[in-house]
VEXPAFI-850561 format. One record per residue: chain; x, y, z of N, C-alpha, C in turn; residue in three letters. Coordinates in nm, 3 decimals. Example, Ala and Ser with C-alpha at 12.3 -4.5 7.8 and 13.67 -1.06 7.14 Angstrom:
<pts>
A,1.319,-0.569,0.780,1.230,-0.450,0.780,1.320,-0.330,0.780,ala $
A,1.285,-0.225,0.708,1.367,-0.106,0.714,1.290,0.003,0.787,ser $
</pts>
This chain:
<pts>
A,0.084,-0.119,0.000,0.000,0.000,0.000,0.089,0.125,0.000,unk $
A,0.069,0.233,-0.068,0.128,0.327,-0.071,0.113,0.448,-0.008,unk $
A,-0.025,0.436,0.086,-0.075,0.578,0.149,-0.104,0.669,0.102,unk $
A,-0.159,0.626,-0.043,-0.227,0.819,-0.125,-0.334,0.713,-0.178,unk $
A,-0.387,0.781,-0.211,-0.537,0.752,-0.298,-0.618,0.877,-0.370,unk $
A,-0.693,0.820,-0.455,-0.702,0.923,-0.522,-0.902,0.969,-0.493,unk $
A,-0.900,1.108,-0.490,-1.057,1.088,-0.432,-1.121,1.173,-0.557,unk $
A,-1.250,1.104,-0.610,-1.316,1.177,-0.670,-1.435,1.234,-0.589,unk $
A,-1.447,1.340,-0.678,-1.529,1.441,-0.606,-1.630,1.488,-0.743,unk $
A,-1.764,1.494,-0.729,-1.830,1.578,-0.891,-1.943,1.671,-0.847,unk $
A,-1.971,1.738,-0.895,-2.017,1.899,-0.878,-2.129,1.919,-1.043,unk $
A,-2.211,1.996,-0.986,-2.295,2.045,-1.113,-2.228,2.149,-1.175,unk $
A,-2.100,2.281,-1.097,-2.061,2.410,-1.168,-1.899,2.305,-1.211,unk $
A,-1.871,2.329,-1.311,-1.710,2.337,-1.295,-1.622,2.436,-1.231,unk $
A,-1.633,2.551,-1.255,-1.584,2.704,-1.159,-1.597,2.671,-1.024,unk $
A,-1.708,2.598,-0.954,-1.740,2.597,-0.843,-1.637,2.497,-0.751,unk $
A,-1.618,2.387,-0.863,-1.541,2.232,-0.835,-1.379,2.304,-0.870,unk $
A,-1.340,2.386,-0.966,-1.213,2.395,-0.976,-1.167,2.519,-0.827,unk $
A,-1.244,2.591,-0.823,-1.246,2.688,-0.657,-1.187,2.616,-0.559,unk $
A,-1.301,2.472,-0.577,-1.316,2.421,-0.425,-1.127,2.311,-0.436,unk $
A,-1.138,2.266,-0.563,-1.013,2.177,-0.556,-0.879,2.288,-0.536,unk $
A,-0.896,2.402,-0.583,-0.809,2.523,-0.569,-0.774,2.531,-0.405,unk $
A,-0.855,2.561,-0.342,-0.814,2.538,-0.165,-0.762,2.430,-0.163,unk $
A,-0.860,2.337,-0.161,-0.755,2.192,-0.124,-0.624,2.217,-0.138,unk $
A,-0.572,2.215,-0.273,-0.458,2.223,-0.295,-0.404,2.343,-0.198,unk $
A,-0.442,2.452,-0.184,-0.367,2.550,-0.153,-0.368,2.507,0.018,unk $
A,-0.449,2.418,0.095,-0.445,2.405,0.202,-0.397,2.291,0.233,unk $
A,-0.296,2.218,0.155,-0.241,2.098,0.134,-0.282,1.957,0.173,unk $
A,-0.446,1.946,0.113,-0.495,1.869,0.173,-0.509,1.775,0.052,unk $
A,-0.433,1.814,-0.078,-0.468,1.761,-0.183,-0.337,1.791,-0.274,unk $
A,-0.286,1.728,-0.342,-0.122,1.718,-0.409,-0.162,1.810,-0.533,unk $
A,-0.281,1.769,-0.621,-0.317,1.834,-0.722,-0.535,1.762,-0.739,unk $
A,-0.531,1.809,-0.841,-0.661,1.793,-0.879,-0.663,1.815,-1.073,unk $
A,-0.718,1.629,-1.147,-0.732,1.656,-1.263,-0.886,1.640,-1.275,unk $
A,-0.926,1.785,-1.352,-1.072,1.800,-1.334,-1.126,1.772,-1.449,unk $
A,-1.221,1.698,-1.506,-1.297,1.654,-1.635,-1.427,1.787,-1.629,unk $
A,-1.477,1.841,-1.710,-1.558,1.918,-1.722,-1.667,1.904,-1.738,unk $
A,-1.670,1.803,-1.827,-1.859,1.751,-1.898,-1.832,1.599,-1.850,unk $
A,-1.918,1.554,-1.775,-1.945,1.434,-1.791,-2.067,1.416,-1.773,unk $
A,-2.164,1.299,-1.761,-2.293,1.283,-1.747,-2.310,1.196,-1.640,unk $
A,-2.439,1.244,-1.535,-2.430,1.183,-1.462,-2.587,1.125,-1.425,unk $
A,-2.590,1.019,-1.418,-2.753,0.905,-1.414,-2.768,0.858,-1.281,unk $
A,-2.876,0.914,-1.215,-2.885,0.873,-1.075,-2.989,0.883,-1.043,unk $
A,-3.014,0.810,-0.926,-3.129,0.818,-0.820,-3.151,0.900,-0.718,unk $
A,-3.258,0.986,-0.703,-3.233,1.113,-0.602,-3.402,1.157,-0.556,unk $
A,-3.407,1.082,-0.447,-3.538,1.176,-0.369,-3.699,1.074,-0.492,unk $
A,-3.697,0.969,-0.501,-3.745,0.866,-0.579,-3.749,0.937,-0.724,unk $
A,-3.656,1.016,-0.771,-3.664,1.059,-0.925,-3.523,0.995,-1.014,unk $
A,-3.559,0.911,-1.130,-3.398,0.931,-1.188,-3.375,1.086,-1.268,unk $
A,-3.259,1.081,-1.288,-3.191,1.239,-1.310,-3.103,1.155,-1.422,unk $
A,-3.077,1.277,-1.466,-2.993,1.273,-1.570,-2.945,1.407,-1.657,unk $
A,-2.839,1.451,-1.560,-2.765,1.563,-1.569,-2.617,1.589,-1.617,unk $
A,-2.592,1.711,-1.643,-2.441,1.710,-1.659,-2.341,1.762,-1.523,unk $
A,-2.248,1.693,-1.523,-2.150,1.718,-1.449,-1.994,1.747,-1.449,unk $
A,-1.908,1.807,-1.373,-1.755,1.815,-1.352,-1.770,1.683,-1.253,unk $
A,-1.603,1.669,-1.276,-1.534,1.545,-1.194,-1.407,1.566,-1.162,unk $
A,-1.374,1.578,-1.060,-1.150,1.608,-1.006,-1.182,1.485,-0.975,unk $
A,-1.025,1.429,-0.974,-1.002,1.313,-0.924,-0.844,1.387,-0.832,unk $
A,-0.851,1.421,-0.726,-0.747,1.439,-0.627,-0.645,1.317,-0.610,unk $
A,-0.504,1.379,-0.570,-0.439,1.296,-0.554,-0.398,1.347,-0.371,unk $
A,-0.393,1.220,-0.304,-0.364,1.275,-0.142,-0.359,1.190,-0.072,unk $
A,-0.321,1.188,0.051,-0.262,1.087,0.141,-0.392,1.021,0.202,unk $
A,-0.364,0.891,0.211,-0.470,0.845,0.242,-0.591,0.856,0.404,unk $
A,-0.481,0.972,0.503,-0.512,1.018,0.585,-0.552,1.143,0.590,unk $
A,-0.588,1.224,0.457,-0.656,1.332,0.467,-0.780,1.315,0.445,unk $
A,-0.845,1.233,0.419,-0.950,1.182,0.338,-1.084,1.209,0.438,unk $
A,-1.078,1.164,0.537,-1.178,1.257,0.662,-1.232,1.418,0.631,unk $
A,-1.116,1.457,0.610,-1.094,1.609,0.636,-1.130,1.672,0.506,unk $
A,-1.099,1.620,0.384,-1.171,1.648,0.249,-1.304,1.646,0.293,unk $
A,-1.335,1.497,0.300,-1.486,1.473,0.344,-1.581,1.581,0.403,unk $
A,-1.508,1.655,0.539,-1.565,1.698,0.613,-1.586,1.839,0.517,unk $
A,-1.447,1.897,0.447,-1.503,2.026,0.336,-1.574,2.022,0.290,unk $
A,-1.602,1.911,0.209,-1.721,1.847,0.136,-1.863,1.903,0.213,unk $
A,-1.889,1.843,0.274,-1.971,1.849,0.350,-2.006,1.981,0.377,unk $
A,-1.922,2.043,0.379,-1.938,2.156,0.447,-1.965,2.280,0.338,unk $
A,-1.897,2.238,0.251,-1.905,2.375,0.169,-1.989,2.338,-0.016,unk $
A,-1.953,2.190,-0.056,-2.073,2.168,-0.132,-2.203,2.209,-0.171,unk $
A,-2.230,2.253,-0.253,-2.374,2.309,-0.314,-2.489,2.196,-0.285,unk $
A,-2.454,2.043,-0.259,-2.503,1.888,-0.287,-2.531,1.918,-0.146,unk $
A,-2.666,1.855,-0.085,-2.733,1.794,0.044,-2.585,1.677,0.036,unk $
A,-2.600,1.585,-0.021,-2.488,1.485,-0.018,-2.399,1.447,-0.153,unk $
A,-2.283,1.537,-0.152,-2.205,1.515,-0.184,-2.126,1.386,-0.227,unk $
A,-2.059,1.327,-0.366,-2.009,1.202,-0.412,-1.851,1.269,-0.360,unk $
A,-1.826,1.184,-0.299,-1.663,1.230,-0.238,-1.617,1.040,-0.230,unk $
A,-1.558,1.019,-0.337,-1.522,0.856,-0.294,-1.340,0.837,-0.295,unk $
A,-1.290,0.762,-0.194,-1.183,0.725,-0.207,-1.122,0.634,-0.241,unk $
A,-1.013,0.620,-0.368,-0.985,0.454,-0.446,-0.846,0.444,-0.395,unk $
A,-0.795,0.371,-0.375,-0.673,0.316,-0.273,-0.555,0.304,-0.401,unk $
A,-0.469,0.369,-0.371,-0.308,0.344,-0.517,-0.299,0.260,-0.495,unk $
A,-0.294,0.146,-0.531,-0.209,0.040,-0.545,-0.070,0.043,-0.541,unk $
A,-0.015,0.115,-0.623,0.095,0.106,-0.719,0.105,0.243,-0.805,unk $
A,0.222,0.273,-0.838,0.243,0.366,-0.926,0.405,0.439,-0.931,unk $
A,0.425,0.551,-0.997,0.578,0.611,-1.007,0.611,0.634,-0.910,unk $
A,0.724,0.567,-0.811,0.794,0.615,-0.686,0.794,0.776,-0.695,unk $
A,0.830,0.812,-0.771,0.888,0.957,-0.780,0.728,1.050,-0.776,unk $
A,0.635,1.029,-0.826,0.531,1.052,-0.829,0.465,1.053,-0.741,unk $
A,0.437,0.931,-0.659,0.404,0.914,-0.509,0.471,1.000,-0.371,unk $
A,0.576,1.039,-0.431,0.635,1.067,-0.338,0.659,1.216,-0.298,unk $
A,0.613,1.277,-0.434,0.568,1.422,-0.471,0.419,1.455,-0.406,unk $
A,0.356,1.366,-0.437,0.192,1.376,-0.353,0.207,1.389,-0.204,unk $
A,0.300,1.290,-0.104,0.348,1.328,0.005,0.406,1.399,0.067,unk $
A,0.481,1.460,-0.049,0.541,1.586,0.024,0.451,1.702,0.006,unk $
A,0.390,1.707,-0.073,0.290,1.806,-0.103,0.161,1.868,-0.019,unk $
A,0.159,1.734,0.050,0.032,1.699,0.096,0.118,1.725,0.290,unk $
A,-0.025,1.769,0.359,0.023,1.796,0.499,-0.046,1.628,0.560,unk $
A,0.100,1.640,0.694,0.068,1.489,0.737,-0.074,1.509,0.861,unk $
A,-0.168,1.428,0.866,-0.266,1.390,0.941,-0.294,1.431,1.084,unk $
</pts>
């Protein structure tokens, strides 16, 4: 295990999602953020399906900040409940990994 993971996060504004990944980063709770702009998103919400457009970051960060994203999330999200999910690195560029950790503040 490598101790970063990567968390996606998706938002209805993109401006709103690149802001919010903008702190992260600047509050080193997040190494970087690659943000997709349009994607589509099909869901279940309040007994209606939806079918909307969306942004998507996928953060890169230690696997012990991940609470504390959460809790921004939560907190400052436009979403009643927010998609904030965390996928575990496996594996990847030493040198790369190791840039996310230093980047990133420890727990």
């Amino acid at each position: 295990m490598t101790g970063v993971v990567e968390v996606v996060i998706t938002a209805a504004d993109p401006a709103w999602l690149a802001a919010f990944t903008r702190r992260l980063v600047d509050d080193r709770l997040a190494a970087c953020g690659h943000q997709i702009e349009a994607i589509r998103s099909i869901y279940r919400w309040q007994g209606e399906v939806h079918d909307e457009p969306e942004a998507r970051v996928a953060l890169h960060t230690r696997a012990a900040l991940v609470d504390r994203i959460v809790e921004r999330a939560n907190a400052e999200h436009p979403y009643d409940v927010p998609c904030v999910l965390a996928l575990p690195v496996a594996a990847g560029n030493p040198a790369y990994l190791d840039w996310v950790l230093t980047e990133t503040s420890e727990a």
